[in-house]
GUFILO-100784 format. One record per residue (C-alpha): x, y, z; residue in three letters; chain. Coordinates in steps of 0.5 Angstrom, whole numbers. Layout:
BEGIN
+-------+-------+-------+--------+--------+
:  east : north :    up : residu : chaine :
+-------+-------+-------+--------+--------+
:     X :     Y :     Z :    ala :      A :
...
+-------+-------+-------+--------+--------+
//
This chain:
BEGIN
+-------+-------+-------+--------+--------+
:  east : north :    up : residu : chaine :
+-------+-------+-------+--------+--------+
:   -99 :   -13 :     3 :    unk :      A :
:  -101 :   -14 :    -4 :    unk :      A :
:  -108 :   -14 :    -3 :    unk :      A :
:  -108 :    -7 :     1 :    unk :      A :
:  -103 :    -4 :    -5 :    unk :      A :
:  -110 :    -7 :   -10 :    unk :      A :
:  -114 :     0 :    -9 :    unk :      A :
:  -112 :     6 :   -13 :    unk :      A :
:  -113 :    10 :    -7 :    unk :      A :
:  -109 :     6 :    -3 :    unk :      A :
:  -104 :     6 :    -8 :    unk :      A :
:  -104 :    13 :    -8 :    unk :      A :
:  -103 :    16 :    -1 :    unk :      A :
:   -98 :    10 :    -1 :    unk :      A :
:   -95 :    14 :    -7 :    unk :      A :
:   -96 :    20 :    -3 :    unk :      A :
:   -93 :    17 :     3 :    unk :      A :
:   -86 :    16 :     0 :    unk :      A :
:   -85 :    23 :    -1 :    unk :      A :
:   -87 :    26 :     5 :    unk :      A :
:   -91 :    24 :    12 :    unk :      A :
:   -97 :    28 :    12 :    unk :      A :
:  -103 :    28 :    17 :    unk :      A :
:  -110 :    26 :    14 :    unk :      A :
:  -112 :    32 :    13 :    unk :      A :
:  -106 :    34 :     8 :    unk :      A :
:  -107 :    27 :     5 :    unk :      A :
:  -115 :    29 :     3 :    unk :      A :
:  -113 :    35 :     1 :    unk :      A :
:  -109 :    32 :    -5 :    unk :      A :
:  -113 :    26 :    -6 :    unk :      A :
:  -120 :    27 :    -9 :    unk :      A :
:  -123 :    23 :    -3 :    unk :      A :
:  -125 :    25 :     4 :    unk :      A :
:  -122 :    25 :    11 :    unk :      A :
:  -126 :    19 :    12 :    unk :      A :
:  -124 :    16 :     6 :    unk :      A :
:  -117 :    17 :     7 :    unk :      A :
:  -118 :    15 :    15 :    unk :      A :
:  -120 :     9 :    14 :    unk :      A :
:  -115 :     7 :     7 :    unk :      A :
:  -109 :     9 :    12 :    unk :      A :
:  -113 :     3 :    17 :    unk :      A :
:  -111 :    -2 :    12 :    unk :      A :
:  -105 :     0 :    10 :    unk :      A :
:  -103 :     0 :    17 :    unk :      A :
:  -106 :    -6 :    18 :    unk :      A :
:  -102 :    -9 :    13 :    unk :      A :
:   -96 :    -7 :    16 :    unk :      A :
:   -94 :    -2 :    10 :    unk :      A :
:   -96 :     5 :    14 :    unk :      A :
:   -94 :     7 :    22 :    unk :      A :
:   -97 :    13 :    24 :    unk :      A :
:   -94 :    18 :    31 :    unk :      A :
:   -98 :    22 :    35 :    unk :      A :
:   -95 :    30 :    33 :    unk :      A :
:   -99 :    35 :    38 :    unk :      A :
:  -107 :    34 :    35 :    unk :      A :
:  -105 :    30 :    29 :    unk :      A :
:  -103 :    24 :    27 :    unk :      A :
:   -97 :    23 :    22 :    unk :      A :
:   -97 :    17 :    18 :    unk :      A :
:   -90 :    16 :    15 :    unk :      A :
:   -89 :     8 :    10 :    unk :      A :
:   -86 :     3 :    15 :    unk :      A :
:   -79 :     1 :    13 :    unk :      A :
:   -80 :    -7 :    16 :    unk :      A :
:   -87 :    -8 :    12 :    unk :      A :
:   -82 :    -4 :     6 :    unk :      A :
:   -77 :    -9 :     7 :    unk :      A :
:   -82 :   -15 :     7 :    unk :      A :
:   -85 :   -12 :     0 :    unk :      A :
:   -79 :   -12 :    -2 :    unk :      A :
:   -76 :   -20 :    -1 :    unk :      A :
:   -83 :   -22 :    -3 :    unk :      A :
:   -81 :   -18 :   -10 :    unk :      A :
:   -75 :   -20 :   -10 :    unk :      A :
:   -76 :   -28 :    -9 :    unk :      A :
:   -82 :   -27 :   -14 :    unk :      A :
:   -77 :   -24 :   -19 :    unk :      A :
:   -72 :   -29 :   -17 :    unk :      A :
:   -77 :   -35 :   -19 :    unk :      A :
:   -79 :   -32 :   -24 :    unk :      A :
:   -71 :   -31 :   -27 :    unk :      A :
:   -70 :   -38 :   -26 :    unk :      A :
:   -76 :   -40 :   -30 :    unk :      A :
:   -74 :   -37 :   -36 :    unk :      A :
:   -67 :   -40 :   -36 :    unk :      A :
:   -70 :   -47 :   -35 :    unk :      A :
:   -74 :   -45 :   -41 :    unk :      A :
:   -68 :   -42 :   -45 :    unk :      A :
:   -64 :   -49 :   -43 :    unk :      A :
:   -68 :   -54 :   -44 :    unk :      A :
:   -70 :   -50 :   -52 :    unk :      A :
:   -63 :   -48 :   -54 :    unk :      A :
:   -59 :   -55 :   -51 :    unk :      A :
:   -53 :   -55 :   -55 :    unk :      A :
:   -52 :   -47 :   -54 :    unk :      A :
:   -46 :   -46 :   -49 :    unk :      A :
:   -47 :   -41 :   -44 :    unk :      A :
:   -43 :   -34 :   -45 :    unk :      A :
:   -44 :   -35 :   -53 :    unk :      A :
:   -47 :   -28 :   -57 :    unk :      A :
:   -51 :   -29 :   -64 :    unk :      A :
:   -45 :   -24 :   -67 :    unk :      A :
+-------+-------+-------+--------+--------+
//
């Protein structure tokens, strides 16, 4: 997921995806790239699970995928945790005879 959220174009109709579902066209229309572009950057993003698409009379309207939201998001959330963690092991083992609860003031 991460990797498809790399690209700059990727990360901006993924962005305009999350304020409203649109079509292709529309997409391109506020991007500065073309309809096939937007196309084929709604492909990997859908392959990635972070976007779904439903058929709307001749259109396609994507919209983001709310389980590929949620897998984003407990990925981002045990990365934070991990990394929370770490930084309180790190403070422990620098400061070991400071009780925890205890301010500067």
């Amino acid at each position: 997921m991460l990797d498809a959220l790399g690209d700059p174009t990727r990360r901006a109709i993924f962005e305009q995806l999350g304020e409203r579902p649109s079509a292709v066209v529309d997409l391109a229309d506020r991007l500065p790239v073309s309809r096939p572009a937007v196309s084929q950057h709604l492909k990997v993003l859908k392959q990635a699970g972070l976007v779904r698409d439903v058929q709307v009379g001749t259109r396609r309207v994507y919209s983001l995928d709310p389980d590929g939201l949620a897998g984003l998001r407990d990925y981002l959330e045990r990365f934070w945790r991990t990394a929370l963690h770490s930084f309180k092991t790190r403070v422990e083992q620098e400061n070991p005879d400071r009780e925890e609860g205890e301010s500067n003031g």
